[in-house]
C-alpha positions as CSV (number, residue, x, y, z in Angstrom):
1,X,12.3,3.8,-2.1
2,X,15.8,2.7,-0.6
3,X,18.0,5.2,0.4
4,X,20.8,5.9,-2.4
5,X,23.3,5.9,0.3
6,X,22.5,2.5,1.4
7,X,22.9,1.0,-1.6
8,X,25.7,3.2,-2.5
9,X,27.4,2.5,0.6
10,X,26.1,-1.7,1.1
11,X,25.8,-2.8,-1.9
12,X,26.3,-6.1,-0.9
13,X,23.8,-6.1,2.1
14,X,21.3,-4.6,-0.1
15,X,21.3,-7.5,-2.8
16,X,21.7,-9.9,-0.4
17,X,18.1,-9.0,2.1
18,X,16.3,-8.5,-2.1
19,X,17.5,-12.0,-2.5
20,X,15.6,-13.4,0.4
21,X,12.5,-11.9,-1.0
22,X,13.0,-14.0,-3.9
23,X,12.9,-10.9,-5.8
24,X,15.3,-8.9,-8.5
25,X,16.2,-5.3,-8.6
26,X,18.2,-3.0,-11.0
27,X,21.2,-2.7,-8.3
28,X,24.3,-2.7,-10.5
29,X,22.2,0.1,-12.8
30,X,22.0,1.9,-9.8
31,X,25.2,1.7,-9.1
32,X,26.6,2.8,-12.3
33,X,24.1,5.6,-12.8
34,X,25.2,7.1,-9.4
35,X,28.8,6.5,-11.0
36,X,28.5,8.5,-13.7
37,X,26.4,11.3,-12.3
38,X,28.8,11.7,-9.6
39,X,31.2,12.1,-12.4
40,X,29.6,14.7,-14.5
41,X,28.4,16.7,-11.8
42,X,32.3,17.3,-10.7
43,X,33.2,17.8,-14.7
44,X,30.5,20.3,-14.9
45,X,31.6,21.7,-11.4
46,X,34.7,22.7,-12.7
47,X,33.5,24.0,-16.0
48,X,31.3,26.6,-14.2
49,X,33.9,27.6,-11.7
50,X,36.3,28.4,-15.0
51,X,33.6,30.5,-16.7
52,X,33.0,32.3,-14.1
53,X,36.2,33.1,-13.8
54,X,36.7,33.7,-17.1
55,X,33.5,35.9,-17.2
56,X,35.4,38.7,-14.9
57,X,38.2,38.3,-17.4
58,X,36.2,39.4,-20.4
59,X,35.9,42.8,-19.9
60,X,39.6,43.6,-19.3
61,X,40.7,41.8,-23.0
62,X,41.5,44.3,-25.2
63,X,39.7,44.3,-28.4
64,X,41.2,42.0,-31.1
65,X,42.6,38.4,-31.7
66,X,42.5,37.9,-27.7
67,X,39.3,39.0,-26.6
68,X,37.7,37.0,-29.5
69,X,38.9,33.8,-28.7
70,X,38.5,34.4,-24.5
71,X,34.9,34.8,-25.5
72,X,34.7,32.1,-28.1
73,X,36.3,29.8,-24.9
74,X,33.4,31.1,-22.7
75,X,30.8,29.9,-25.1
76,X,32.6,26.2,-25.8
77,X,32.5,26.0,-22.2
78,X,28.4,27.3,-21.8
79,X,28.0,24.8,-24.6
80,X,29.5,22.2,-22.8
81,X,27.6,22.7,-19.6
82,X,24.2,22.7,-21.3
83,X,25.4,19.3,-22.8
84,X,26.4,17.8,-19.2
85,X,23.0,19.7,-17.2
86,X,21.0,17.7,-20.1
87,X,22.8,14.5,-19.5
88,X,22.5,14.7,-16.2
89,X,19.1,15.4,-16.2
90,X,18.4,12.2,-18.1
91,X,20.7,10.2,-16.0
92,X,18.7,11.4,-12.9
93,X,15.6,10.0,-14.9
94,X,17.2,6.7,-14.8
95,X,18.4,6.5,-11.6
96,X,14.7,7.4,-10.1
97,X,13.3,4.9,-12.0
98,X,15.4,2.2,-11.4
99,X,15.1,3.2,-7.8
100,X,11.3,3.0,-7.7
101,X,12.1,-0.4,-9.0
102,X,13.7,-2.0,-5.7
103,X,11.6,-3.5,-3.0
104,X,11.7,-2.6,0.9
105,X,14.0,-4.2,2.4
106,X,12.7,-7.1,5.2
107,X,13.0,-6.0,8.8
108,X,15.6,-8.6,11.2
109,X,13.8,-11.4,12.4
110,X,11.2,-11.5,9.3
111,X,11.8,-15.4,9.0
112,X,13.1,-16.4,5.7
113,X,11.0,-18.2,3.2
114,X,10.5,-19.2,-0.6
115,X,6.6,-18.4,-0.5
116,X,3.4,-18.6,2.0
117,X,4.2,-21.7,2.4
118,X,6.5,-20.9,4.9
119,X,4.8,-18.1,6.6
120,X,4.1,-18.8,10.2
121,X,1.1,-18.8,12.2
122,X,2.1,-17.0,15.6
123,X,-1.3,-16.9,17.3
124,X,-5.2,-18.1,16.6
125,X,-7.8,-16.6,18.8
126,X,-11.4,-18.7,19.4
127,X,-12.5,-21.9,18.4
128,X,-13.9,-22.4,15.4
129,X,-17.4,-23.0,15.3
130,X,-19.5,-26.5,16.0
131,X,-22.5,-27.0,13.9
132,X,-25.2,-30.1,13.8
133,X,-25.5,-29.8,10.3
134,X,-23.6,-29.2,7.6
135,X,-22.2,-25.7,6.9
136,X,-23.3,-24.2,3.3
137,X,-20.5,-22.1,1.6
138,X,-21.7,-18.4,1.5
139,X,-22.4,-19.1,-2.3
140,X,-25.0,-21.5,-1.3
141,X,-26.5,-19.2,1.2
142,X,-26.1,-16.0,-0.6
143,X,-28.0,-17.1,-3.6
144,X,-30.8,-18.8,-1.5
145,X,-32.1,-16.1,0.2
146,X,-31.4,-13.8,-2.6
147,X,-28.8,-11.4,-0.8
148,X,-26.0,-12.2,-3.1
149,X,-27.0,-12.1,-7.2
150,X,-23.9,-13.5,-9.0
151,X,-26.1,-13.6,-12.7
152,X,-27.2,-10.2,-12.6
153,X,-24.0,-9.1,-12.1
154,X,-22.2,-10.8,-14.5
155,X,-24.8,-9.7,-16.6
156,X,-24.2,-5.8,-16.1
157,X,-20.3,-6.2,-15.7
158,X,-18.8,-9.4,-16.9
159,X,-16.9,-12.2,-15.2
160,X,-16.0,-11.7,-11.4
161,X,-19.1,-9.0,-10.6
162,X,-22.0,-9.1,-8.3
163,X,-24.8,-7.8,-6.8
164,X,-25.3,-7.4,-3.0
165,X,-29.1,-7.3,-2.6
166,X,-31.7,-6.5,0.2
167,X,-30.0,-7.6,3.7
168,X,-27.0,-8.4,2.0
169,X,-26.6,-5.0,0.9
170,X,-27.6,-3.6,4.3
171,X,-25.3,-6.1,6.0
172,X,-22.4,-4.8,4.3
173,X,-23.5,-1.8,5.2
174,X,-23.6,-2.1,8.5
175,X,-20.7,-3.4,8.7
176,X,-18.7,-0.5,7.3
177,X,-20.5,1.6,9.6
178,X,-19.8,-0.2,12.5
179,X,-16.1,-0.5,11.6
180,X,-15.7,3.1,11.3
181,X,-17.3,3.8,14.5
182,X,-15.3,1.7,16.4
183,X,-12.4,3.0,14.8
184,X,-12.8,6.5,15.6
185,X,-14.9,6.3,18.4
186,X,-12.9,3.8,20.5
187,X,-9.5,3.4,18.6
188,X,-8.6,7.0,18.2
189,X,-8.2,7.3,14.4
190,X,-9.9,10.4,12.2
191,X,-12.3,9.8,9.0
192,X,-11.3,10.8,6.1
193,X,-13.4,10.4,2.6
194,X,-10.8,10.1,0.0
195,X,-11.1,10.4,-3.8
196,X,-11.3,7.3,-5.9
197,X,-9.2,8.5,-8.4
198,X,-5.7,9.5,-8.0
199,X,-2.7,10.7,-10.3
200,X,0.3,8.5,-11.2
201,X,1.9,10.2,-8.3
202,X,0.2,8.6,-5.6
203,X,0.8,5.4,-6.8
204,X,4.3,6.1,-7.4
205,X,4.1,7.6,-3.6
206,X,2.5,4.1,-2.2
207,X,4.8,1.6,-4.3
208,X,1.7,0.6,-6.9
209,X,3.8,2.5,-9.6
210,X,5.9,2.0,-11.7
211,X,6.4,-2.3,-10.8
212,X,2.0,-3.1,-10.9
213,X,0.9,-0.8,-13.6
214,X,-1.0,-3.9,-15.1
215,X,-2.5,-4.9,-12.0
216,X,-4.4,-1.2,-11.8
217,X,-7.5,0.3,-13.8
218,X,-6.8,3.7,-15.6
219,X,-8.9,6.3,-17.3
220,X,-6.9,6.9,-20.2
221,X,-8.6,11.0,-21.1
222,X,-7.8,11.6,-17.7
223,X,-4.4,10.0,-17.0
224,X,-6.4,9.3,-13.4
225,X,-6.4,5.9,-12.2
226,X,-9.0,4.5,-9.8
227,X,-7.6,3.2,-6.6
228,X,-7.0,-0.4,-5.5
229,X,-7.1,0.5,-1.6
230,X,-7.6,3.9,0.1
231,X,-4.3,3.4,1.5
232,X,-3.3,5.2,-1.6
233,X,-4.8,8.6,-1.5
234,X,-4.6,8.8,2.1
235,X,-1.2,8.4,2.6
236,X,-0.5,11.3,-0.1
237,X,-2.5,13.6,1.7
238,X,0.8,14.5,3.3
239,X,2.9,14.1,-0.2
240,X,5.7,16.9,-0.1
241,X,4.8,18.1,3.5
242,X,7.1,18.4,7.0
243,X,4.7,17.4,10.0
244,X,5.6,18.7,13.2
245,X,6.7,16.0,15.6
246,X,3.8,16.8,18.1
247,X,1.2,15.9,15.3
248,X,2.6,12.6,15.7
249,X,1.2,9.9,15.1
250,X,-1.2,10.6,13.0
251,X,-3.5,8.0,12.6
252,X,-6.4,7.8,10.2
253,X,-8.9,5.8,9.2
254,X,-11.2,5.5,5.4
255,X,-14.0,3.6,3.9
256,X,-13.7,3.0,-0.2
257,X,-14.5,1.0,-2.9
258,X,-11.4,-0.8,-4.2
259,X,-10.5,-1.8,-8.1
260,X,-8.3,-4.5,-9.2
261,X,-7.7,-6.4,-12.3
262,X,-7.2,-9.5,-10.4
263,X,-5.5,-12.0,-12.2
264,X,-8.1,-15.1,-11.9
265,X,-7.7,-18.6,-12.1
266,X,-10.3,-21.5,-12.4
267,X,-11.2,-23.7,-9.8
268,X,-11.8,-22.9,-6.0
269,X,-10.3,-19.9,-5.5
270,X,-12.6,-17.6,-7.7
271,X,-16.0,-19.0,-6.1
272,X,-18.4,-16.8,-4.5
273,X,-17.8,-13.1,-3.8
274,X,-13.8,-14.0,-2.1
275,X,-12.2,-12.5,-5.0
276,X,-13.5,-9.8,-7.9
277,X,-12.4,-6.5,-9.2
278,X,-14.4,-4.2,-7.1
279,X,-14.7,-4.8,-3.5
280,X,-14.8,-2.6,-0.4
281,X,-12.7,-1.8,2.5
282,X,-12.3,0.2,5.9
283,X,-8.5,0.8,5.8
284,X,-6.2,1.7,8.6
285,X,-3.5,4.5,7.8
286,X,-1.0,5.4,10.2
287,X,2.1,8.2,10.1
288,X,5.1,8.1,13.1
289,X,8.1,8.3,14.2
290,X,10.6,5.6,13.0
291,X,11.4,5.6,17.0
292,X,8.0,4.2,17.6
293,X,7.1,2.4,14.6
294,X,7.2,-0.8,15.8
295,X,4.8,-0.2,18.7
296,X,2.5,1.7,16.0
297,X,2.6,-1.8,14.2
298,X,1.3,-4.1,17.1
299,X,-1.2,-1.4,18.0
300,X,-2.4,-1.6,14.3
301,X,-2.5,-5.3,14.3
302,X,-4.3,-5.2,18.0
303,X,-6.8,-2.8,16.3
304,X,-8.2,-4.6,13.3
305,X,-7.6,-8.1,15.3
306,X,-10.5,-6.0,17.9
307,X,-13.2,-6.0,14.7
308,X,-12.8,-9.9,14.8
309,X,-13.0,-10.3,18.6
310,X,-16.1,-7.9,18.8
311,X,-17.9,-10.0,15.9
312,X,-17.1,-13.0,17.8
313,X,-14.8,-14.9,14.8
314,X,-12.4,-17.1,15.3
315,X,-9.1,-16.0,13.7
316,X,-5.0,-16.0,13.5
317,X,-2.5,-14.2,13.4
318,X,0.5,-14.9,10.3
319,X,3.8,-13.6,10.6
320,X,4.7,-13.2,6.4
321,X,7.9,-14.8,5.4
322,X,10.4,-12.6,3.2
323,X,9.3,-14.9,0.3
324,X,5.7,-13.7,0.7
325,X,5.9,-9.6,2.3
326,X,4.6,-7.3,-0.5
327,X,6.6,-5.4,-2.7
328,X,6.7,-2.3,0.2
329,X,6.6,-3.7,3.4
330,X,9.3,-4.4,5.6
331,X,7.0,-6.3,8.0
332,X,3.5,-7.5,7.8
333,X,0.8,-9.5,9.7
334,X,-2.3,-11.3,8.4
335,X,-5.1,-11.8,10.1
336,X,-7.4,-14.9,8.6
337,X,-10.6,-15.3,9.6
338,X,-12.2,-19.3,9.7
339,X,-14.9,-20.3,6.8
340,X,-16.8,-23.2,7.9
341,X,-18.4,-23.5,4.5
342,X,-15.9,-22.8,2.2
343,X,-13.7,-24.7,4.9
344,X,-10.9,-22.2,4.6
345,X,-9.3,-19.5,6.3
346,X,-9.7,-15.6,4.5
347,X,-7.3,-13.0,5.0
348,X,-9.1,-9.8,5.7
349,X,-6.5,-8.0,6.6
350,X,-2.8,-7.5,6.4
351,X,-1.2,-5.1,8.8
352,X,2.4,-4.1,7.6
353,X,5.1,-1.6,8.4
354,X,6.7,0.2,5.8
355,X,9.5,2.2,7.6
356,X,10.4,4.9,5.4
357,X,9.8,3.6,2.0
358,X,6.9,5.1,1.4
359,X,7.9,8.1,3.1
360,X,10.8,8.5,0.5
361,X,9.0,8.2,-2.5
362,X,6.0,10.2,-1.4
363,X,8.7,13.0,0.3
364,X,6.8,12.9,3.4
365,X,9.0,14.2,6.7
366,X,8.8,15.3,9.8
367,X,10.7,17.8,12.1
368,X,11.9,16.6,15.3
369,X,12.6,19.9,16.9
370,X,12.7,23.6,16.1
371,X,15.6,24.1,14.0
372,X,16.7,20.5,13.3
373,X,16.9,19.0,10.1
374,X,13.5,17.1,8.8
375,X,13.8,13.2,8.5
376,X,11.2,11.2,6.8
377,X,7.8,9.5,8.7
378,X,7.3,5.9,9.2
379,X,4.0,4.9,7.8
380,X,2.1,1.9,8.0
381,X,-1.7,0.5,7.2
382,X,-4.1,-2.1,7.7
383,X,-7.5,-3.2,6.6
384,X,-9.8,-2.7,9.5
385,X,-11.3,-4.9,7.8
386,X,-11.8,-5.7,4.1
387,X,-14.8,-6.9,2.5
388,X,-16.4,-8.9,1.5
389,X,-14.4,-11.6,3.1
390,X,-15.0,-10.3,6.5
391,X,-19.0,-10.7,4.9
392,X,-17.9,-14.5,3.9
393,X,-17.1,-15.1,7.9
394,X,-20.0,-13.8,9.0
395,X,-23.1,-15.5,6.4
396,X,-20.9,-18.5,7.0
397,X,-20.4,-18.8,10.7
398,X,-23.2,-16.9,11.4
399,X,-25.6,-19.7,9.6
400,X,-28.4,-21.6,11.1
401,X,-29.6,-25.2,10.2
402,X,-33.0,-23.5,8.4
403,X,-30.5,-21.3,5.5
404,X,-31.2,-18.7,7.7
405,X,-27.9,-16.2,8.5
406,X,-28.1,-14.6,12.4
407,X,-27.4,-11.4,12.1
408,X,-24.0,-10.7,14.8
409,X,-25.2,-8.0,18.3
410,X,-22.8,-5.1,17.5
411,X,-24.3,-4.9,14.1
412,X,-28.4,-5.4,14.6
413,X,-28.0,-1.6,15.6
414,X,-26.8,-1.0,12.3
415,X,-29.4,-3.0,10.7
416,X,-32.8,-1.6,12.6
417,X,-32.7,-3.9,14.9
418,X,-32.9,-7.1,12.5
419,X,-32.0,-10.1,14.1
420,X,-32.2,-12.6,11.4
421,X,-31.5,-12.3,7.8
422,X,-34.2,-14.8,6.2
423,X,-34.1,-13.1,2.6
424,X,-34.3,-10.2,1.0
């Protein structure tokens, strides 16, 4: 959420940075809700201050023609304040909602774009891989040594589902492991196991609500929704709390399945296990200082870009032009991994600062020093990393000329010792 202020105060500025996202927010609404709450606020300001007045004036009328009609004055004028309070009270509806309705604003020097068509690769790191035969796509692979079952899933949960069996399923498990553990054991962040279903606060908090509703699943009994990335319930822990400054940053770090509806399209793009509405996902959650937020952000994109290194996949680094940052983020970074057999590069994760956006809408401060006035957190997250396309990078690049997938060092620990994944 934008500070009222700013738009208040740059209205101009404000419409002018949501037009480089090629996006469209309720601005003028804003404007003329703040109008006329300003307005009633002073009209009822001035109504209380008479009956108060008036209220130590009662009780020195005399009884008669003059006391009645002081007193009938004092209840036109509660009558009237009730009207304005309730009035207000739905204005302030409106203006929160049309607030939640406006994208962050894009941090200077985000280069301007339509789309990710203009986003800009700023680094790669490795080579991509040289092979003597032909690389299978990991739907190929998957299926032939019976680690990925695409029928059976369909079959228990309809289009988009599938089943990770045998090695595959331990291979995805040892990846998460793995990625925890060198999270918390080398990068410095704390676990935390967070619920998969949240209230429609949370999402509000993290920018999913009110704008993506349709994108989200929902138990309808419950009014809980289940959470498309644990970036949602962990960044609420702190919902309506003031961190000390010397707890900061705070950096965290959570494993959880992730639900989507994802709007599908034929062709390509929906092949294999790249896209579904259940997936799973170490995510990277951090909470600062606006002071040091953009170092947070480089050490967040140096920390998932590590998982990639480690595993020995060749990747890049793309800076997101305004046309293409997310509906919160004031910055982000992608990291794509390389797909020799879908012949493609995979975003596994995206790394973006949020400045205080979240932070407004969640209420989530911090106070500098004894005695000064709280101001609100920085927060930011990133996938550290997201499967299964970080499980599409390694099957793929990881293949051998016999089907055969090698199964990556750091992870054969993981695995009990297995070196080779030859089937299930």
């Amino acid at each position: 959420m934008l500070d009222l202020n700013l738009i208040r105060d740059k209205t101009d500025f404000v419409k002018s940075e949501i037009a480089k996202l090629n996006e469209t927010a309720p601005i003028d609404e804003i404007i003329e809700l703040d109008r006329r709450r300003r307005i009633l606020l002073s009209e009822t300001e001035t109504l209380k201050a008479e009956r108060n007045a008036g209220s130590k004036e009662t009780g020195k009328k005399q009884a008669g023609i003059e006391r009645d009609s002081h007193i009938a004055r004092m209840r036109e004028l509660g009558d009237r304040i009730s009207t304005i309070d309730a009035e207000v009270t739905e204005v302030d509806r409106a203006l929160r909602h049309n607030l939640l309705l406006v994208p962050n604003l894009p941090e200077p020097g985000v280069p301007i774009g339509k789309d990710d068509s203009e986003n800009v690769v700023t680094e790669t790191w490795g080579a991509p891989r040289e092979f003597d035969f032909t690389p299978k796509p990991h739907w190929e692979l998957g299926e032939a040594l019976g680690i990925i079952d695409f029928e059976r899933g369909i079959k228990v949960s309809g289009s988009r589902f599938y089943m990770l069996r045998g090695a595959g399923a331990k291979l995805q498990r040892a990846l998460i492991s793995w990625m925890l553990d060198l999270h918390t054991e080398k990068q410095g962040y704390s676990e935390v196991y967070p619920p998969y279903l949240v209230r429609d606060e949370a999402l509000i908090g993290t920018g999913n609500l009110p704008k993506f509703a349709e994108n989200q699943y929902r138990d309808d009994e419950s009014g809980l929704w289940l959470i498309p990335t644990a970036e949602v319930p962990v960044t609420n822990m702190y919902g309506g709390e003031i961190l000390d400054a010397g707890q900061l940053p705070v950096n965290h770090v959570a494993y959880s399945a992730c639900f989507r509806r994802e709007q599908l399209s034929g062709g390509r793009d929906v092949r294999g296990i790249k896209r579904g509405h259940q997936f799973d996902k170490v995510e990277m959650v951090k909470f600062c200082t606006p002071e040091t937020s953009a170092t947070e952000h480089a050490t967040l994109i140096d920390d998932a870009a590590e998982v990639l290194e480690v595993l020995n996949l060749p990747y890049r680094k793309v800076q997101m032009c305004t046309g293409d940052l997310s509906f919160v983020s004031a910055n982000k970074i992608d990291l794509e991994t390389w797909a020799p057999g879908a012949e493609e590069w995979l975003e596994v994760s995206s790394c973006a600062n949020f400045h205080d956006f979240q932070a407004r809408r969640a209420n989530i401060r911090y106070r500098p020093a004894e005695g000064e006035r709280p101001r609100f957190v920085h927060t930011l997250n990133g996938s550290g990393l997201a499967l299964p396309r970080t499980m599409i990078s390694v099957i793929e690049n990881y293949q051998r000329a016999d089907g055969s997938i090698e199964v990556p060092e750091p992870l054969r620990a993981y695995m009990g010792g297995m070196e080779r994944i030859s089937g299930i």
